[in-house]
C-alpha positions as CSV (number, residue, x, y, z in Angstrom):
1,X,39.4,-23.1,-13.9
2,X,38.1,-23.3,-17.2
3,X,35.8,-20.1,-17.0
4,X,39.0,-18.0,-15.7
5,X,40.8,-18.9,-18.5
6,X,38.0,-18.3,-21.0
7,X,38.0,-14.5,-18.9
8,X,41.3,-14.1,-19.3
9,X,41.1,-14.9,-22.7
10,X,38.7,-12.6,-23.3
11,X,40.7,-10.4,-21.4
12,X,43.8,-10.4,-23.8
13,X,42.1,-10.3,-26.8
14,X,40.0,-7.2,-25.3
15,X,43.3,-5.7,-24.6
16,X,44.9,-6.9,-28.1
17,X,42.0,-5.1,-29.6
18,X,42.4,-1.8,-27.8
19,X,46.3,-1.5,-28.1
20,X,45.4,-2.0,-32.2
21,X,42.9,0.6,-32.1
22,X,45.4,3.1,-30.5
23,X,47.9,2.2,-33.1
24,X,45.1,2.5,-36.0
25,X,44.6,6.2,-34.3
26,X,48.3,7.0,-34.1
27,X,49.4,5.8,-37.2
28,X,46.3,7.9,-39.2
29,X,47.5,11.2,-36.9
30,X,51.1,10.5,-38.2
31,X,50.0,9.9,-41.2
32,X,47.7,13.2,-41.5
33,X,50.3,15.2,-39.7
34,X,52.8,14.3,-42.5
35,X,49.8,15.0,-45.1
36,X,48.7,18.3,-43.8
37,X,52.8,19.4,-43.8
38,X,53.5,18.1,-47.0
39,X,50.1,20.3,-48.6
40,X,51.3,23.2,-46.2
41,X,55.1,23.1,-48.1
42,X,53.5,22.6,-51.5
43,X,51.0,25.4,-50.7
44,X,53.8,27.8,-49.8
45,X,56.0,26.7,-52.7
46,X,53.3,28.1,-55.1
47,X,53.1,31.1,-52.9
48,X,56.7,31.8,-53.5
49,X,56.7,31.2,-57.9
């Protein structure tokens, strides 16, 4: 009993640590997304002056 619950354990922080990762990744694509669109505005702001 105790080594399933140490698995599953394991298991849940494994998972914990994946579902963080993919929210790491998604949050830096929102935030370079948002980045890349605010430089492409400024960009054609100075195009138009």
């Amino acid at each position: 009993i105790f080594a399933l619950s140490k698995w599953d354990l394991e298991k849940e922080i494994l998972h914990t640590y994946i579902n963080r990762e993919g929210l790491i990744k998604s949050f830096d694509n929102l935030f370079y997304n948002l980045s890349m669109r605010f430089l492409t505005q400024e960009f054609l702001l100075y195009q138009l002056h």
